[in-house]
MARRODREN-541494 format. One record per residue (C-alpha): residue number from 1; residue in one letter; z, x, y. Coordinates in nm, 3 decimals. Each point is the difference from the previous one (the first is absolute). Example, Ala and Ser with C-alpha at 12.3 -4.5 7.8 and 13.67 -1.06 7.14 Angstrom:
<tises>
> 1  a  0.780  1.230  -0.450
> 2  s  -0.066  0.137  0.344
</tises>
This chain:
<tises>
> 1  x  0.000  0.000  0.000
> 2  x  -0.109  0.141  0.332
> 3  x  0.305  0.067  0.294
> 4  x  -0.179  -0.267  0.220
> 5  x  0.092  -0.246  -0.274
> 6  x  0.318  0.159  -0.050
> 7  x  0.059  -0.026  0.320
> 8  x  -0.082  -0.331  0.087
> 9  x  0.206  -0.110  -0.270
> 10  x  0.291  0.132  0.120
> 11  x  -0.059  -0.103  0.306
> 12  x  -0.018  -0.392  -0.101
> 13  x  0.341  0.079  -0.215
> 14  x  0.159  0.128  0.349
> 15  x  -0.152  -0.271  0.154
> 16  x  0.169  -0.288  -0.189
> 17  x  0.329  0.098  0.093
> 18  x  -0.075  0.115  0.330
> 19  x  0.020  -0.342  0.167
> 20  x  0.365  -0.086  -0.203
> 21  x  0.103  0.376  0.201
> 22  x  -0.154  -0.142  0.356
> 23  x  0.116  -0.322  -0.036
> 24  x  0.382  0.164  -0.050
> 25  x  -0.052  0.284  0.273
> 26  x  -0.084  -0.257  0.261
> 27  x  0.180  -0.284  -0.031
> 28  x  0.301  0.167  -0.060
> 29  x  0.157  -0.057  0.374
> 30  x  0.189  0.423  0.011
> 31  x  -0.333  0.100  -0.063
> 32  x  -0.200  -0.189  0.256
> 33  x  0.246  0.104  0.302
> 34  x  -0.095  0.393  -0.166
> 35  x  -0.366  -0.089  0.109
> 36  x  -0.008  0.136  0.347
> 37  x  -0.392  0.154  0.036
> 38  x  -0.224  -0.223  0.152
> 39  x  -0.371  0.108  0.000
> 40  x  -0.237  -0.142  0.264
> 41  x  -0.414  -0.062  -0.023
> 42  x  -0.187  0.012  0.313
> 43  x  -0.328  -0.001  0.109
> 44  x  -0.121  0.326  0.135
> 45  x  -0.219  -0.103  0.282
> 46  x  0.181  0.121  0.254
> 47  x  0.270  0.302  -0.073
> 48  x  0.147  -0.112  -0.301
> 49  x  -0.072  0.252  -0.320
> 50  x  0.065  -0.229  -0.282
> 51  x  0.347  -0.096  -0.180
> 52  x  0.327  0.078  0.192
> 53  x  0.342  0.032  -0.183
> 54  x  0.343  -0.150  0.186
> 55  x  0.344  0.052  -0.146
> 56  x  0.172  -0.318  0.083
> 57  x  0.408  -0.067  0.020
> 58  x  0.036  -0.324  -0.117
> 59  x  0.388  -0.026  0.171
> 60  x  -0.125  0.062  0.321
> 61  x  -0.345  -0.137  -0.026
> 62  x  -0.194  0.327  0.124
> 63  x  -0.294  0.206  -0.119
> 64  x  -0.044  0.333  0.040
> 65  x  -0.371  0.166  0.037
> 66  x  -0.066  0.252  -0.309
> 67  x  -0.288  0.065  0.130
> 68  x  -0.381  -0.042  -0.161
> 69  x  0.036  -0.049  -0.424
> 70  x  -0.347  0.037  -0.038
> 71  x  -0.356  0.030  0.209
> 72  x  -0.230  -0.352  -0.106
> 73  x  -0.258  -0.140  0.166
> 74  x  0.083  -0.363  0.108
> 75  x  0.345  -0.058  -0.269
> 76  x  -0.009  -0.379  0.087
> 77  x  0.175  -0.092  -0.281
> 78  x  0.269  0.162  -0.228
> 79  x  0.127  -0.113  -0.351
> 80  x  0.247  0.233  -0.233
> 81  x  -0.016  0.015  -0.360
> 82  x  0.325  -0.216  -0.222
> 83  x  0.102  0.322  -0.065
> 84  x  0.018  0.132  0.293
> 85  x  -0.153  0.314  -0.030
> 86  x  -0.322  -0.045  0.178
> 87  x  -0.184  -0.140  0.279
> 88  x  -0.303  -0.180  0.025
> 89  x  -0.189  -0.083  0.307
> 90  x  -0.300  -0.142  0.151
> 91  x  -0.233  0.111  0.213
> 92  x  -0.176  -0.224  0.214
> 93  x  -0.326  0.165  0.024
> 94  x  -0.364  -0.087  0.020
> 95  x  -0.121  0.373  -0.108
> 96  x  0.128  0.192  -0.289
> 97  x  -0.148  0.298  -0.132
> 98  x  -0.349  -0.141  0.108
> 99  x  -0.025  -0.326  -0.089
> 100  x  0.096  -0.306  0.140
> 101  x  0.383  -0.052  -0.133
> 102  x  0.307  0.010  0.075
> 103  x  0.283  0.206  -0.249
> 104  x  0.298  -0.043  -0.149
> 105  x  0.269  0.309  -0.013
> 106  x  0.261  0.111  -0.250
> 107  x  0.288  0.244  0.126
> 108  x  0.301  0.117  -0.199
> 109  x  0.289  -0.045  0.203
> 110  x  0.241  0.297  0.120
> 111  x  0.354  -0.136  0.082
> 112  x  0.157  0.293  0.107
> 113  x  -0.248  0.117  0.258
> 114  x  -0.133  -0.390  0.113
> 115  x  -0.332  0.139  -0.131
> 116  x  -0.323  -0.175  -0.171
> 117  x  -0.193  0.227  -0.198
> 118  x  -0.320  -0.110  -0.092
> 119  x  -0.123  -0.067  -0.391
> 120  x  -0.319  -0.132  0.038
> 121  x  -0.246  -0.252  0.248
> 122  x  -0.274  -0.216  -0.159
> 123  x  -0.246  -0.227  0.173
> 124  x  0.098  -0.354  -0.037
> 125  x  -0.401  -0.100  0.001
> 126  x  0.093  -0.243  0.291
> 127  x  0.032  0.041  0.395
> 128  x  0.335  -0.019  0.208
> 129  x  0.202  0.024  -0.287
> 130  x  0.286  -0.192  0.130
> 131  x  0.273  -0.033  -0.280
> 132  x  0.116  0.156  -0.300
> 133  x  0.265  -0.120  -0.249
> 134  x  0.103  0.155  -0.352
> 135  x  0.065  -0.246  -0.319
> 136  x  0.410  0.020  -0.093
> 137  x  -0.101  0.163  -0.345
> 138  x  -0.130  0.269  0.249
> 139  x  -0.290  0.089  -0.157
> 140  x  -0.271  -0.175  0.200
> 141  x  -0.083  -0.061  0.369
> 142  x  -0.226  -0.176  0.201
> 143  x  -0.135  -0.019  0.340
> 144  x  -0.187  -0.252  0.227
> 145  x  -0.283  0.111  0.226
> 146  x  0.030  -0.273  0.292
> 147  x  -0.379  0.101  0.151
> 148  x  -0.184  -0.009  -0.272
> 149  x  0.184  -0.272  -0.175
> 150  x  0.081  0.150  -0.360
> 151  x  0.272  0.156  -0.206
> 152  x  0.043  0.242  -0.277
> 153  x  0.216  0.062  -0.246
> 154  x  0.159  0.389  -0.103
> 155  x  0.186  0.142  -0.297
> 156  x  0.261  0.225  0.081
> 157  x  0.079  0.300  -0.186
> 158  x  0.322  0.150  -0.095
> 159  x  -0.002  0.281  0.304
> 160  x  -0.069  -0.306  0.220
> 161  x  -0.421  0.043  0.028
> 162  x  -0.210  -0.266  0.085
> 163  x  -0.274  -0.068  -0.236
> 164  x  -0.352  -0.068  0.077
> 165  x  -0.011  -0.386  0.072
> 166  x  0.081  -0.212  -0.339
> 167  x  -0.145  -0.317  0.142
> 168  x  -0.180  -0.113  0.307
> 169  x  -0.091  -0.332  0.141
> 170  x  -0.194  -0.043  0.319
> 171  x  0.012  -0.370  0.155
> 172  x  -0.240  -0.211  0.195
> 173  x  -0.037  -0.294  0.231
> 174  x  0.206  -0.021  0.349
> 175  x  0.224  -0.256  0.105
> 176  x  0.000  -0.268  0.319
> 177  x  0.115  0.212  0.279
> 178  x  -0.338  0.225  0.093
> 179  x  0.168  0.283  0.213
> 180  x  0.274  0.062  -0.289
> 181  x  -0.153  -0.132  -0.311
> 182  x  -0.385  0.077  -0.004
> 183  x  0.094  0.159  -0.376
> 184  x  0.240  0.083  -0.188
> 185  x  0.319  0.222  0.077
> 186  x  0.221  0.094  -0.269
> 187  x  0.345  0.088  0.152
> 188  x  0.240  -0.021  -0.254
> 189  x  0.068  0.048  -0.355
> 190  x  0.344  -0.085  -0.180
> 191  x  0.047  0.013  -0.359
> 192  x  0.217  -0.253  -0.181
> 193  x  0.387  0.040  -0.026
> 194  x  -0.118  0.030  -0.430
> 195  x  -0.294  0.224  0.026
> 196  x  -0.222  -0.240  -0.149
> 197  x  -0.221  -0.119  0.336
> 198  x  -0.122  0.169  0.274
> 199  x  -0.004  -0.209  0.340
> 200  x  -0.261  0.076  0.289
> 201  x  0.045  -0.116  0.355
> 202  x  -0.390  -0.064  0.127
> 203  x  0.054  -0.077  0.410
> 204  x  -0.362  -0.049  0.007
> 205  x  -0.049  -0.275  -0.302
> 206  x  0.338  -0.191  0.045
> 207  x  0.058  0.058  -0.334
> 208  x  0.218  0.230  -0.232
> 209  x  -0.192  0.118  -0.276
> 210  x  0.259  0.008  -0.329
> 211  x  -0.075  0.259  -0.271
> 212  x  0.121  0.077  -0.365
> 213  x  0.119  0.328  -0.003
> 214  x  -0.006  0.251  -0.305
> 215  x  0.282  0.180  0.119
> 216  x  -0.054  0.266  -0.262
> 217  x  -0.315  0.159  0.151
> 218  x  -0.026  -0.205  0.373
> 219  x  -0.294  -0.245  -0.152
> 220  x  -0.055  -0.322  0.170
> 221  x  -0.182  -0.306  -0.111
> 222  x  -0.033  -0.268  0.230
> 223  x  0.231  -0.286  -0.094
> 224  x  -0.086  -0.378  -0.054
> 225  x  0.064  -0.187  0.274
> 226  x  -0.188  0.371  0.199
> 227  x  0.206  -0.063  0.302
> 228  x  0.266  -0.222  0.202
> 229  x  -0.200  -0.202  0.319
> 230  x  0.230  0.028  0.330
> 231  x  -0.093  -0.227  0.287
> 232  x  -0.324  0.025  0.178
> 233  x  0.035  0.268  0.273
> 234  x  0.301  0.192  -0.093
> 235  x  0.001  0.298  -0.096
> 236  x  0.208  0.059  -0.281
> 237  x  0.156  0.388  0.097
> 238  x  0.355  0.084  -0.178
> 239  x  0.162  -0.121  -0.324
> 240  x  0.355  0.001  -0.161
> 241  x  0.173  -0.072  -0.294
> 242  x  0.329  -0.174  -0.007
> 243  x  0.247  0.225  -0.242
> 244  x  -0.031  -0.302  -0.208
> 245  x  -0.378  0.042  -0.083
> 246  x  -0.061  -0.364  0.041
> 247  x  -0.069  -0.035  0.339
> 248  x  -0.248  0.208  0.201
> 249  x  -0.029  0.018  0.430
> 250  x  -0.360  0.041  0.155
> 251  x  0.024  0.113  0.389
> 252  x  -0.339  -0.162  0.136
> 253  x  -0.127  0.223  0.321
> 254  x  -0.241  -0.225  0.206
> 255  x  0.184  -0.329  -0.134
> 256  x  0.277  0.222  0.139
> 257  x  0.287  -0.220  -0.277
> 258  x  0.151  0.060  -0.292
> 259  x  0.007  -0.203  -0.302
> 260  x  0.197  0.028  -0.345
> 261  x  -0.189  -0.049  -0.333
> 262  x  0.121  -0.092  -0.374
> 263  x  -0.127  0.330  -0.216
> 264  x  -0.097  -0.073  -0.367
> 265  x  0.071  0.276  -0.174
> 266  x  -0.165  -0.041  -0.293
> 267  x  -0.303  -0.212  0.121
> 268  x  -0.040  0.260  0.289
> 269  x  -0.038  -0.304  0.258
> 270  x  0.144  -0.084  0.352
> 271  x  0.104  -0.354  0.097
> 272  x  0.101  -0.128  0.393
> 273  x  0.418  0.002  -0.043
> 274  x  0.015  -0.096  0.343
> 275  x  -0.269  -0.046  0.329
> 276  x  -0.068  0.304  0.180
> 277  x  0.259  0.065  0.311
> 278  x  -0.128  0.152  0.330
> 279  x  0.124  0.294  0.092
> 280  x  -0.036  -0.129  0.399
> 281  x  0.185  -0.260  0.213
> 282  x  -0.228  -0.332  0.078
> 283  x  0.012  0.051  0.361
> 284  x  -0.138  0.397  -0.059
> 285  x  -0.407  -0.019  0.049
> 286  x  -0.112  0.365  0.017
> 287  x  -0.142  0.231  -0.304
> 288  x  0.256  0.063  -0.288
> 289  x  -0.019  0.146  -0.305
> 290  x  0.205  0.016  -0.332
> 291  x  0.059  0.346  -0.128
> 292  x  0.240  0.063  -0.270
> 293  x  0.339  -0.099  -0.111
> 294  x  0.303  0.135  -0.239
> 295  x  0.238  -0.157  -0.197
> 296  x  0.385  0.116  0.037
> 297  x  0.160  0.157  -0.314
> 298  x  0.163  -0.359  -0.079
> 299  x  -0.289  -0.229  0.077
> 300  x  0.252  -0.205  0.214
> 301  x  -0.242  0.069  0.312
> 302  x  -0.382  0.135  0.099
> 303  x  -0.168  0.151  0.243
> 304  x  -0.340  -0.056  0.175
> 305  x  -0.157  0.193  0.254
> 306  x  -0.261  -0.135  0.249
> 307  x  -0.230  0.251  0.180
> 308  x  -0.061  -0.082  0.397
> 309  x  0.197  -0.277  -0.018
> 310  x  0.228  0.279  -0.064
> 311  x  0.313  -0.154  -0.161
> 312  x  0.228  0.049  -0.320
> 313  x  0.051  -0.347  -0.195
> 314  x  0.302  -0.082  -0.222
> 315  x  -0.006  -0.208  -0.260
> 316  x  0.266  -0.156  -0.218
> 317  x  -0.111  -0.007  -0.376
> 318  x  0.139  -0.267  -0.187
> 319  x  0.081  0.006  -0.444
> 320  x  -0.360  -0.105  -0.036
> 321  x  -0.148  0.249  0.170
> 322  x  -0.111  -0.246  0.330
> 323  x  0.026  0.145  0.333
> 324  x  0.180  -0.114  0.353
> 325  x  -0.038  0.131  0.313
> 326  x  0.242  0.103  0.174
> 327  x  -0.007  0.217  0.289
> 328  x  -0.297  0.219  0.190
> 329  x  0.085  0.324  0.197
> 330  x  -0.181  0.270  0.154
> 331  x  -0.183  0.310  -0.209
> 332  x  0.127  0.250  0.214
> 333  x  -0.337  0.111  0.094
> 334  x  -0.398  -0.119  0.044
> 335  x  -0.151  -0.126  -0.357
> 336  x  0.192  0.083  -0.265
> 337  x  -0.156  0.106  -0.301
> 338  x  0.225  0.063  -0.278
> 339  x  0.349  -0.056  -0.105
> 340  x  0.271  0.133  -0.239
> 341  x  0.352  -0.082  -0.082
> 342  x  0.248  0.281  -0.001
> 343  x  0.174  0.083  -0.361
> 344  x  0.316  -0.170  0.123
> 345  x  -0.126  -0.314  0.143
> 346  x  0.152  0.052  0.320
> 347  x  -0.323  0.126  0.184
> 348  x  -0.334  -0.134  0.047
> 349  x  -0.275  0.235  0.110
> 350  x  -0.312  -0.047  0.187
> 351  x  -0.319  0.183  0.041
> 352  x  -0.183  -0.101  0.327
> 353  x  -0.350  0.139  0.030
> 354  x  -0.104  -0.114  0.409
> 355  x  0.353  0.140  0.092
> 356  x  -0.002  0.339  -0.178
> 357  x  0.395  -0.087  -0.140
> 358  x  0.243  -0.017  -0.318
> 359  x  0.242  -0.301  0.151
> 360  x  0.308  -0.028  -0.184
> 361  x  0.195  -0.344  -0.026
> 362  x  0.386  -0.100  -0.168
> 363  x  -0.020  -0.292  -0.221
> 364  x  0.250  -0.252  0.052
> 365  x  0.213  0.046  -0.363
> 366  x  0.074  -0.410  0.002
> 367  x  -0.279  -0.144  0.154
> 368  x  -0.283  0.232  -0.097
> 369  x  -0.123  -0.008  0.373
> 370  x  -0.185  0.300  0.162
> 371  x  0.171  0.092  0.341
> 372  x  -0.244  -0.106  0.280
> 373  x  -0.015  0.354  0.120
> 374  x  -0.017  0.340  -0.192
> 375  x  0.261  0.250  -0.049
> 376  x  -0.209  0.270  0.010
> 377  x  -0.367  0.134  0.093
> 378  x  -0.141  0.289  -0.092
> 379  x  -0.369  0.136  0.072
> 380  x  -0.321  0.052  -0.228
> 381  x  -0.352  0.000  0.046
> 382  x  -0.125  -0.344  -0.166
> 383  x  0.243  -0.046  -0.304
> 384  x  -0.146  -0.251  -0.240
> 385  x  0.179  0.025  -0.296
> 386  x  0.391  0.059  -0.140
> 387  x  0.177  0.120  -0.293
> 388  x  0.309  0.093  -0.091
> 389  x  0.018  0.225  -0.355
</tises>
C-alpha cells in the first residue's frame, strides 16, 4: 500500500475523533476565556497587507496590535480548522496566477509568535472568492465565488493542504433586482451541524442551493429538492445554525430582515419557522442592508448587523428557536462588515469597513443588550472579517 493511502487513512482515523476533541476544547467555558488571539481579514486596497493578529483581554475588553500574521492579498474572509491548528482564508480576487479566479489559502497557525505561516493557495475556479468554511470532521472545505456565481468543494490533507477542487458547480439565471441581481452571486456556504449537507447562500438567485455532502473526500451531489426559494428580491447573504441543529437563520441583504427556518436534517430541506423580520424601523426610508449575525454561546440571544443603516440588532431567541427583537444600537463605526463574539460572552466585536475600526461593545449579562455606544475603538485599514482561535 502506497504512503498516500497510508496516509489518508490515518488521516480519516484522526479525523473521526477530531470533532469529539473540538467539540470538548471549545465548549468547555476555562478554555474559551484561554482564547485571547483574534486574527483580522482585510482588504488590501489601501495600506492594509493582509491578516492582522490582536491579543485581546477579555476582563478588560481590550486588544492589543501583534502586528501583521501574514501578507494576503484581499483576506476577506477567515475560517479556522475544529482543531484548531490551521487557518483558512479567502481571497477575494478576480486574477490568480493568470486566470480569472479568485483563491482560497491554508496557513498553519503559530500561537506563540501571533504568526500564519502559509501551507498552500489553490485557485477556487471562481471570481471574488468571498467565503470559506471547513466541514466539523475537518477534512473538507469549501468556498463561494460571489462574481462569478459558483462554489467548489476541497479535501484537506493531514498537514492542512488544500486539494485541487473536489467538486464545482457554476449557477445561472439572475434574480428581480437588475443593479444587484443580473446573475448569480454565491456568498455563503455553511455545512450542516451533521456533516451530511452542504448549504449555499446565492444573493443573486434568492435561493440557497442544499447539497449532499461526502464528507469523506469533499464530494457534493446536488440534493432533491436542489435548493430552498427565499422571497423575490432578497438576497439571501449569511446563515446559522441553532446549537440544536433544527433550526437554521438566513440574514437577507437587500430584503435587509432576518428570518428563522425549520432545518430537516435528514431530508436536507428548509421550511419558513417564522416571517422574515426587518432589520430597520418603519419610519427609516434610506438604503440598508443585512450583513451577518452570531449567535451567543447559550442561544438565549442573536445578533444582526445592518450595513449603512449602520446599527447592531438584538434579538431574544425563544425554546423553539423563533426570534424577537429587542433593541437596535449603534455599530460604532460606518458599515459594519463582520462580527464575532468574544470567548467569554461578555464582548461583542465589530469590523467596520467605511470607518477603518475594530469597535468593541459590553453585553448586558441579563438582558443580552449591546450598549448603545462602544467601549473601545481601535484602527485598521478595511477589516472585513474576525476570528478568535
Amino acid at each position: 500500500m502506497d504512503s498516500m493511502a497510508l496516509n489518508r487513512r490515518e488521516f480519516l482515523r484522526s479525523a473521526a475523533v477530531a470533532p469529539v476533541a473540538a467539540k470538548h476544547l471549545w465548549s468547555h467555558p476555562h478554555e474559551k476565556a484561554k482564547r485571547r488571539l483574534l486574527f483580522v481579514g482585510t482588504r488590501t486596497d489601501k495600506t492594509s497587507k493582509g491578516i492582522y493578529a490582536y491579543r485581546w483581554d477579555p476582563e478588560q475588553g481590550e486588544l492589543t496590535s501583534l502586528g501583521l500574521a501574514v501578507e494576503s492579498q484581499e483576506p476577506t474572509f477567515l475560517t479556522v480548522h475544529p482543531n484548531g491548528e490551521f487557518l483558512y482564508a479567502a481571497n477575494e480576487l478576480d486574477e490568480f496566477e493568470g486566470a480569472k479566479s479568485g483563491a482560497v489559502s491554508a496557513f498553519r497557525i503559530d500561537r506563540e509568535q501571533a504568526r500564519l505561516h502559509p501551507i498552500n493557495q489553490i485557485a477556487s475556479e471562481g471570481t471574488e472568492t468571498c467565503n470559506v468554511n471547513v466541514s466539523h470532521t475537518g477534512y473538507a472545505a469549501f468556498c463561494a465565488n460571489y462574481a462569478s456565481g459558483s462554489m467548489s468543494s476541497f479535501f484537506l490533507n493531514p498537514s492542512g493542504a488544500l486539494s485541487a477542487p473536489v467538486s464545482h458547480f457554476q449557477y445561472h439565471g439572475h434574480g428581480p433586482n437588475p443593479e444587484r441581481q443580473a446573475g448569480p452571486h454565491a456568498h455563503r456556504v455553511t455545512p450542516s451541524p451533521d456533516d451530511r449537507f452542504l448549504l449555499v447562500n446565492d444573493l443573486g438567485l434568492d435561493r440557497i442551493h442544499i447539497y449532499r455532502l461526502d464528507a469523506a473526500n469533499a464530494k457534493l451531489t446536488p440534493n432533491d429538492p436542489p435548493h430552498w426559494e427565499a422571497f423575490a428580491g432578497s438576497g439571501p447573504r449569511a446563515l446559522h445554525f441553532h446549537p440544536n441543529g433544527h433550526v437554521a437563520y438566513v440574514v437577507f441583504e437587500m430584503g435587509s430582515a432576518v428570518q428563522a427556518l425549520h432545518w430537516d436534517k435528514e431530508k436536507g430541506t428548509l421550511h419558513a419557522l417564522q416571517d422574515p423580520i426587518h432589520l430597520t424601523p418603519p419610519t427609516y426610508h434610506e438604503i440598508s442592508t443585512g450583513c451577518d449575525m452570531v449567535l451567543d454561546h447559550k442561544a438565549r440571544f442573536a445578533y444582526v448587523i445592518n450595513r449603512f443603516y449602520n446599527r447592531i440588532i438584538t434579538f431574544s431567541v425563544d425554546h423553539d428557536g423563533k426570534l424577537t427583537l429587542l433593541h437596535r444600537s449603534s455599530c460604532g463605526g460606518e458599515v459594519p462588515r463582520h462580527l464575532a463574539l468574544d470567548p467569554t460572552g461578555r464582548w461583542l466585536l465589530l469590523a467596520n469597513q467605511k470607518s477603518d475600526n475594530i469597535a468593541v461593545f459590553e453585553i448586558h449579562p441579563e438582558t443580552g443588550v449591546v450598549s448603545d455606544k462602544p467601549a473601545k475603538s481601535y484602527p485598521i485599514s478595511i477589516p472585513q472579517c474576525l476570528l478568535f482561535v
